[in-house]
N, C-alpha and C positions, 0 to 999 in steps of 0.2 A: 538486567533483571531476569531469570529464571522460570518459565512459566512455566516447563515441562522438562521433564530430564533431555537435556539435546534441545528447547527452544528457548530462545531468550529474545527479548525486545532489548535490541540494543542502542537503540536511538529513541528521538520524539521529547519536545522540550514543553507541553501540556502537562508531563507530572514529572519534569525535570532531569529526566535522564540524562540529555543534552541542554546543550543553554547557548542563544546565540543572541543574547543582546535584549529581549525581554522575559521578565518574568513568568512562569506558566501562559507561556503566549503558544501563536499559531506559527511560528518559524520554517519551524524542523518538525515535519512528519513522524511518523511512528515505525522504526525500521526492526526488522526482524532478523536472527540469525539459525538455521538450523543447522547442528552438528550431524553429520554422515563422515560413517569412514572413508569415505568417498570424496569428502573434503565439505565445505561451506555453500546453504544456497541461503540468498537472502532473500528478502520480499521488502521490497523498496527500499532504498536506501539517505534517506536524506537530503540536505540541502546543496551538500558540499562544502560547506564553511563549517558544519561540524564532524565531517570524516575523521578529522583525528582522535573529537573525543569518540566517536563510534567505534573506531579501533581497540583503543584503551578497553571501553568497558569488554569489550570482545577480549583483550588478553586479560581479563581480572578472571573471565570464567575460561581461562583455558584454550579461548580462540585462537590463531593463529590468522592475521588476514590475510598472508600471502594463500592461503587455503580456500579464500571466495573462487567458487566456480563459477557462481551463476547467482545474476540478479532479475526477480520476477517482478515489473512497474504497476502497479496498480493504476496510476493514469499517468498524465505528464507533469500535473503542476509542480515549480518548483522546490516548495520545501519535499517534495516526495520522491521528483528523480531528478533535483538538480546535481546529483553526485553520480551522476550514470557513467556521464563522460572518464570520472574518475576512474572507477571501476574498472572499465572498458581497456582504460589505458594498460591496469595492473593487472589484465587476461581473463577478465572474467564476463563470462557470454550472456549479451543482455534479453530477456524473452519480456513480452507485452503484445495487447490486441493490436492489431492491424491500425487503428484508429490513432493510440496513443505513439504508436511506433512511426507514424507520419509526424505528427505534432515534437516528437521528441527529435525527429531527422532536421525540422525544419527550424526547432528553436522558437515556436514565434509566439503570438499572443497568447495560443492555447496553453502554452505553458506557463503562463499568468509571473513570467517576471515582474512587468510592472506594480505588480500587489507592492512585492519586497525591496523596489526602486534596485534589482536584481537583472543583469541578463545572464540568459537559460542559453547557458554553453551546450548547441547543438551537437548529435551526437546519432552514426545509425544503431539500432535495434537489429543484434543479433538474427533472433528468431520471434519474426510476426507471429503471431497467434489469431486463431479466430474461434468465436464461441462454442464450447463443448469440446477443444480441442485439448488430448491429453497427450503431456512429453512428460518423460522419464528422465529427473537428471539427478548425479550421487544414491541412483536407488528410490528417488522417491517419485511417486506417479504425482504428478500435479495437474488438475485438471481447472481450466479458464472458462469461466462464464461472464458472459461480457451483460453489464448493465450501466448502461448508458444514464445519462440526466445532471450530474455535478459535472463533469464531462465527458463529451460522445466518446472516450476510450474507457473511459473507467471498465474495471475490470474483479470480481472477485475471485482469490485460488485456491481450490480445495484440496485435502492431503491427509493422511491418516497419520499422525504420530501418538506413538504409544497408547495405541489402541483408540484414539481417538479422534474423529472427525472434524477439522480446523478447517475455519474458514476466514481466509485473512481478506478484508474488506477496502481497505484505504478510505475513501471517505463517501462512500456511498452512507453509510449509517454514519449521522453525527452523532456526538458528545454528546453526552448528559447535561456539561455545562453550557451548555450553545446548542440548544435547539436539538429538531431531530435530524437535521439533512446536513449536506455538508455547504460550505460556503455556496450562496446563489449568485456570485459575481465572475463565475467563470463567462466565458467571451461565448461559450455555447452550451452552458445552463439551460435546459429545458425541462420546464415543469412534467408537462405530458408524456413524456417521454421517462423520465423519473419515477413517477405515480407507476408506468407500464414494469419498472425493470423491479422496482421495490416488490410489486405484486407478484413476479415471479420469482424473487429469491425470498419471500415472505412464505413460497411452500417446501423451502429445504429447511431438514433437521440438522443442524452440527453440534457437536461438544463443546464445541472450543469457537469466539468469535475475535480475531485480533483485528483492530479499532486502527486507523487513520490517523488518531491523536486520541490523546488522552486514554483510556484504563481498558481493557480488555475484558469479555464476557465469557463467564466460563458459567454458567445457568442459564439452560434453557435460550443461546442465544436468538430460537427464533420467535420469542416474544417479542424482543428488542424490533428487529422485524418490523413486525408486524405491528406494533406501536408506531411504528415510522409510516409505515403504508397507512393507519388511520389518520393521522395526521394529516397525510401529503392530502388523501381523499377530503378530507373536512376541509383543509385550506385553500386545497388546488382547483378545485370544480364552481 
């Protein structure tokens, strides 16, 4: 699907683009591709059990996969980098916060296989990241703010395309259809810490907000925000 000349969601099986088994379920995360002549950077890529279909829709719009450069993890669980290891294999350089880049080295519960009776084919993480830190890769400044609380890696990455400031999330903001947070059953879920990371990505402006799962926000995404952090405050305290 197409959100911007050069970005597309090309996985995430919440509004169907992928599909692994149930219906508008929570499988397969929300994966991203952006065009550079520089070649493909993604921002998470799936579960692994759907890479094929994430290819395909990648060649419907003219993708080419052997052209992934570079995959950015929003955290570790599996439907969002259970396909890292994949990637990695096909040469493409994995970057994520220091936290998830552990979790994803080791494989282990933080990578919530168990949810999807799934094991989380361990894998090392290219290039650590740590908060506020900006890398340059096919031309595009990407810069990582880590907020922690669905889990202690999660990570948001911002980026200017076609004039406009994206902020791709993973599951730090939930669905519409499912609450405002992202699953509370990670193995280091912390409320406190959640409420702290929400409040301060509740004071950034972007254009453009790509969503974890399900439907992406292109108004005003930091009201969404900020509905969230009231939330967390009314339920969490």
């Amino acid at each position: 699907m197409q959100l911007l000349r050069g970005l597309y969601q090309v996985g995430g099986d919440l509004n169907g683009i992928t599909w692994n088994g149930v219906d508008a379920g929570f499988e397969d995360g929300n994966s991203y591709a952006i065009s550079t002549p520089g070649g493909i950077v993604m921002i998470d890529c799936g579960n692994g059990d759907t890479l094929p279909q994430i290819f395909d829709n990648m060649r419907y719009w003219g993708l080419e996969p052997d052209a992934i450069r570079a995959c950015f993890l929003t955290h570790p669980h599996w439907d969002h980098a259970g396909a890292a290891c994949l990637l990695q294999a096909r040469g493409a350089t994995l970057y994520a916060h220091r936290n998830t880049a552990d979790a994803v080295r080791a494989g282990d519960e933080r990578c919530c296989g168990f949810l999807y009776h799934k094991t989380f084919t361990p894998c090392p993480v290219d290039v650590p990241l740590d908060d506020g830190q900006q890398v340059s890769v096919c031309g595009i400044t990407i810069e990582a703010m880590h907020l922690p609380g669905h889990s202690q890696g999660c990570t948001a990455y911002f980026f200017t395309h076609e004039g406009k400031r994206v902020a791709a999330c993973g599951d730090v903001i939930g669905t519409l259809l499912c609450g405002d947070f992202g699953w509370s059953g990670s193995i280091d879920f912390d409320k406190k810490i959640y409420t702290e990371s929400l409040r301060r990505f509740a004071r950034v402006d972007t254009d453009i907000m790509l969503a974890g799962h399900g439907l992406c926000y292109f108004h005003q995404p930091r009201r969404r925000v900020e509905q969230a952090l009231n939330s967390a405050l009314i339920q969490w305290r």
